[in-house]
C-alpha positions in Angstrom: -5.6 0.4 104.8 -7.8 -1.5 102.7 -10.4 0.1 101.3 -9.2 3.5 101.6 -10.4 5.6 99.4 -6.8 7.3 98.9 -5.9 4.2 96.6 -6.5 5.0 92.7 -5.4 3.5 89.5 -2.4 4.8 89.5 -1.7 3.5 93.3 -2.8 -0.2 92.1 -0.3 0.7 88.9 2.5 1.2 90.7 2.2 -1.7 92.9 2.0 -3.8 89.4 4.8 -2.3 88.0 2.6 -1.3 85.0 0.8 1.6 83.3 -2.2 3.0 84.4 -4.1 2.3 80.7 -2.9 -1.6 81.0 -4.3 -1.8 84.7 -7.6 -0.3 82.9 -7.5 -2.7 80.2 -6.9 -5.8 83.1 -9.8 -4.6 85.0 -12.3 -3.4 81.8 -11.0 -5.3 78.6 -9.1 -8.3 80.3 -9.2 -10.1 76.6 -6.6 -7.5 75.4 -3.5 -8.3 78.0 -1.9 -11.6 78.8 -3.0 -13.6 81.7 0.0 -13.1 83.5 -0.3 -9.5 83.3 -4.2 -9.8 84.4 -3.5 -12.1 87.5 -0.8 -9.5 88.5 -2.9 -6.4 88.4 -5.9 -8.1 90.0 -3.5 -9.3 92.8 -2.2 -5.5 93.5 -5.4 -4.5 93.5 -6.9 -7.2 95.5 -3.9 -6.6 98.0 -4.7 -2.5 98.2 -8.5 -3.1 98.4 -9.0 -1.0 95.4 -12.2 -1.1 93.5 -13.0 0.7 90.0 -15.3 4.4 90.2 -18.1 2.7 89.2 -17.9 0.2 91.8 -17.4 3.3 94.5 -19.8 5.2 93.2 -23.1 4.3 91.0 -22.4 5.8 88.2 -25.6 4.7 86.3 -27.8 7.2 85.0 -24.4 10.2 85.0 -24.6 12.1 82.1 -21.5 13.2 80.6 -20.9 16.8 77.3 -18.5 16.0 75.3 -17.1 18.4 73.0 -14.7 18.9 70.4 -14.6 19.7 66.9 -15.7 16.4 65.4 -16.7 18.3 62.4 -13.4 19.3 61.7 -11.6 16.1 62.2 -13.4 12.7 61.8 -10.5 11.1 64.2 -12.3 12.4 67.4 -15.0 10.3 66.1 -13.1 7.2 67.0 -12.1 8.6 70.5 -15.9 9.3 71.2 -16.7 5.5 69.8 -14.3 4.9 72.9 -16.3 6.5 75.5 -19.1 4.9 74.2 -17.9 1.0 74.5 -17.2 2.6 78.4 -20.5 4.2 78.8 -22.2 0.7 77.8 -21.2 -0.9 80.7 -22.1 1.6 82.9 -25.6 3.0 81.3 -23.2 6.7 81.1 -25.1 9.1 78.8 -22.8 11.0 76.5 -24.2 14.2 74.9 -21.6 15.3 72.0 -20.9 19.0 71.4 -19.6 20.1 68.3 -16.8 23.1 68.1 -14.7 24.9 65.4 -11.0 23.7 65.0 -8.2 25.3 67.2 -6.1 25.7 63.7 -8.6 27.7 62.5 -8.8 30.0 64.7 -6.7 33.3 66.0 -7.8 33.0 69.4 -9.5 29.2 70.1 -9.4 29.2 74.1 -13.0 27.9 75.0 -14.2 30.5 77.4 -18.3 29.2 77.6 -18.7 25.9 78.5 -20.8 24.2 76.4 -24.5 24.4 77.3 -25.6 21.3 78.8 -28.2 21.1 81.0 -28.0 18.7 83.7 -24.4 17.2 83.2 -22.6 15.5 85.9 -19.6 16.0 83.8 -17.2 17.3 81.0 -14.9 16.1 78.3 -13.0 18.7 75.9 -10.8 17.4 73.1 -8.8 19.1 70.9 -9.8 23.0 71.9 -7.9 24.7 74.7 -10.5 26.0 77.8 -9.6 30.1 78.4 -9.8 31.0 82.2 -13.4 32.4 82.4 -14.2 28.5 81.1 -12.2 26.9 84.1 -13.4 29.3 86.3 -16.9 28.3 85.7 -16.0 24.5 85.4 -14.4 25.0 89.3 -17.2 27.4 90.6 -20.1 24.9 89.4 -17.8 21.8 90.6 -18.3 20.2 87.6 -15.5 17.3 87.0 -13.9 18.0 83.8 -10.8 16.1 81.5 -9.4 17.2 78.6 -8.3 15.2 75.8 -5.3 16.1 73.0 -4.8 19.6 74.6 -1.7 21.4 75.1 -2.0 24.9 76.7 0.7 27.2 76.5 0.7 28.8 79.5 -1.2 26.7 82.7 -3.4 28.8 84.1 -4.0 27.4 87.8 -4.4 24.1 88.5 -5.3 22.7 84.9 -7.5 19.6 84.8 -6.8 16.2 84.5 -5.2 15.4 80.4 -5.3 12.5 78.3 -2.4 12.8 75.9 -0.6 10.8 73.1 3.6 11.8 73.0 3.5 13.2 69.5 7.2 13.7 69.9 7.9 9.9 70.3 5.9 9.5 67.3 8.0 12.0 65.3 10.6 10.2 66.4 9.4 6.9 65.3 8.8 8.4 62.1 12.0 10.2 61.5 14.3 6.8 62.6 12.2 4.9 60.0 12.5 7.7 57.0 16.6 8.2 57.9 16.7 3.9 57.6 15.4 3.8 54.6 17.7 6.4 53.5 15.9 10.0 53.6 17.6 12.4 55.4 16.0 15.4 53.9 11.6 15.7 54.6 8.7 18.0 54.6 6.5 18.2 57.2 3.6 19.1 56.0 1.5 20.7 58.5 -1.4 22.7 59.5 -1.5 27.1 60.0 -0.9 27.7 63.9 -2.9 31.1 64.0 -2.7 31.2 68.2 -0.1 30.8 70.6 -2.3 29.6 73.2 -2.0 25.8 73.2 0.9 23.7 71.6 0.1 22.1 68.6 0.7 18.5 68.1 2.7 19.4 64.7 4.7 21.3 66.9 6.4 18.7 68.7 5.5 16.1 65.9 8.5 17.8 64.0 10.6 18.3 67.0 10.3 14.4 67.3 11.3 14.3 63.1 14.0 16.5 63.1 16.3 14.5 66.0 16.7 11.9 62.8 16.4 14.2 59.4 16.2 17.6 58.2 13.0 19.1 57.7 11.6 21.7 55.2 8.3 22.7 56.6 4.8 23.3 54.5 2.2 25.3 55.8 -1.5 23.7 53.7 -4.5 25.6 55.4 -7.6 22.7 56.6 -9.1 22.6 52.9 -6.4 23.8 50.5 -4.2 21.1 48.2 -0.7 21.5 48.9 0.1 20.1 45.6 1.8 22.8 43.6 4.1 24.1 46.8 4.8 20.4 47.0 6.0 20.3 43.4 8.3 22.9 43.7 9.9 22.0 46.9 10.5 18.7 45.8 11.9 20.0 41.7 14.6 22.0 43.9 17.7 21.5 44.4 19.0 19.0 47.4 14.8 18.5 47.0 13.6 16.2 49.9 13.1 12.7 49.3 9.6 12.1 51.6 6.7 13.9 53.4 5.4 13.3 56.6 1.8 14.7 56.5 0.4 16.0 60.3 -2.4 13.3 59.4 -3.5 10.7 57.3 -6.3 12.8 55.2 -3.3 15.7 54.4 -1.0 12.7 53.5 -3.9 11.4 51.1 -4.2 14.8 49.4 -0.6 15.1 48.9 -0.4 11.4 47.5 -3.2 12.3 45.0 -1.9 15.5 44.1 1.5 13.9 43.1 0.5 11.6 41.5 -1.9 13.7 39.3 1.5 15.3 38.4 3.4 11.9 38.0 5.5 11.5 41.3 5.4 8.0 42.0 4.7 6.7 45.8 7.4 5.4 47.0 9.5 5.7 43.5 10.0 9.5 43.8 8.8 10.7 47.2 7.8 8.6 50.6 4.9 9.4 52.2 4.2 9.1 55.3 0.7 10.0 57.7 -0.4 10.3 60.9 -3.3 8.5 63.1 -3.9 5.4 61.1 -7.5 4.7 60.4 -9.3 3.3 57.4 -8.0 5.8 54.8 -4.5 5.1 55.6 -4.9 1.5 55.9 -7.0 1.7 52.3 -3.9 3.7 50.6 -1.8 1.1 52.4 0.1 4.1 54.0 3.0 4.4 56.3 1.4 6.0 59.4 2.0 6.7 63.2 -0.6 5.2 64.9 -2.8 6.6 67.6 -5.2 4.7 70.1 -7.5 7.1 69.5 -10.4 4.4 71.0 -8.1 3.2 74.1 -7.3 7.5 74.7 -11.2 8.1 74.4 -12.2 4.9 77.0 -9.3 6.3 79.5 -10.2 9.7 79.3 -14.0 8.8 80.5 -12.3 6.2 83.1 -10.1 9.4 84.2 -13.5 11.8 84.8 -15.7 8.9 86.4 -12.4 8.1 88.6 -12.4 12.5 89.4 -16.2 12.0 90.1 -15.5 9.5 92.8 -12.2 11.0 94.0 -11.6 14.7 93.5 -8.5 15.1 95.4 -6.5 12.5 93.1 -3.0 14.5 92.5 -2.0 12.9 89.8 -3.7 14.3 86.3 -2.5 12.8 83.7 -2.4 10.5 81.3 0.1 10.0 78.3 0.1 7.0 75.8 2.6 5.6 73.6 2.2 5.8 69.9 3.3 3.1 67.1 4.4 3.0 63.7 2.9 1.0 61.3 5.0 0.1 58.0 2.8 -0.3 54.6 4.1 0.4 51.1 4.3 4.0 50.8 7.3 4.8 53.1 
């Protein structure tokens, strides 16, 4: 029926035969897909009488918490400069909330919601929400999304999720490093100090090792893995590149190296993860995220929550992509 407000983005998607984030992009960045594309996604959603949140609901005026530990990791930055393009054409206010890293900590659920008076709703990236904080988050009815978080164990009905498949993008990495003919890595990763969320390292190496065999490194958030690196790498059968879990571990490992006079790509590979400035600087091989596009779609996903709370489907996972520079 038109205008029923049982059709969502993911109705008008499957009557397009295309992802949710490309019928966002159609209807809120039309520049970035092709005009066939565009005239398609308008026409399913002309034909289902949908119409965006905002257009539903004023939205004007919301104010949104967002929290995660930007501190920590500048990436979250960029999904935040996301929300905000968003929240420009809607007059949202976003009111960031800084919190420690998940890798830092033994036990990082997120059991107070962040302190925010007034709030119409709530974004949490990279930190896992403990029960007592999704309790409160269902007993106030405040609409929440998460961003980049993995919990172990569900505990209810979780909230809606924006994702990126970190496991396709160890797999893009490991096909590239076994083509140019490694077949022996370290992963160099972060300390997992909890086992109450899944780490994207996690199933970044489960992605790497269905093309090569990894030797994991553990480097805690400040330390310079350069001497464990050296000796790995002086061994015998030594491994022949690194895949860092992000671009600013890959730096410190390149630096380190060199300091000791590997040569990038003459000795070792090296290859990152996220692809922002600093990789593009280094002219690093990198996996790249849409850290901006994850950030826009997460605030679509809440404002679409606000306007329809009984949506059943919660989530959102995008597609990562290699980018080839010098150094792998």
């Amino acid at each position: 029926m038109r205008g029923s407000p049982k059709v969502t983005i993911y109705t008008v998607a499957e009557r397009a035969g295309v992802s949710i984030s490309t019928v966002s992009l159609a209807i809120n960045a039309p520049h970035r897909v092709s005009e066939q594309t565009r005239v398609k996604v308008i026409a399913a959603a002309g034909a289902l009488g949908y119409r965006t949140a905002s257009a539903r609901r004023p939205v004007a005026g919301m104010r949104i918490a967002v929290a995660a530990p930007f501190t920590t990791y500048q990436t979250y930055f960029r999904r935040f400069a996301g929300m905000l393009l968003r929240a420009r054409e809607t007059a949202i206010e976003l009111a960031a909330h800084d919190l420690p890293s998940a890798a830092s900590a033994k036990a990082p659920l997120l059991d107070a919601l962040p302190a925010r008076g007034g709030i119409d709703g709530l974004i949490v990236m990279g930190v896992p929400l403990g029960s007592a904080a999704l309790r409160a988050s269902r007993d106030a009815a405040l609409p929440l999304v998460l961003v980049d978080v993995r919990r172990a164990r569900p505990v209810g009905e979780d909230p809606p999720v924006v994702l990126l498949d970190d496991e396709a993008g160890g797999r893009l990495a490991g096909e590239h490093l076994r083509a140019r003919g490694h077949h022996h890595v370290v992963y160099l990763g972060e300390p997992l100090l909890s086992r109450d969320y899944i780490a994207a390292g996690q199933l970044r190496m489960r992605g790497l090792s269905d093309h090569v065999r990894i030797t994991p490194i553990v480097c805690e958030l400040d330390a310079d893995p350069t001497a464990r690196l050296r000796e790995v790498l002086s061994g015998a059968d030594a491994p022949t590149a690194i895949m860092a879990n992000h671009d600013e571990l890959a730096a410190r490992a390149w630096h380190g190296l060199r300091a000791e006079g590997f040569s990038v790509p003459g000795d070792v590979a090296i290859l990152g993860f996220d692809d922002g400035p600093l990789a593009q600087t280094l002219d690093l091989t990198t996996v790249r995220q849409p850290f901006e596009e994850s950030g826009r779609l997460a605030l679509e996903m809440l404002i679409d929550t606000i306007a329809q709370p009984t949506r059943s489907i919660q989530r959102m996972e995008l597609a990562p992509s290699l980018i080839v520079r010098t150094s792998a």
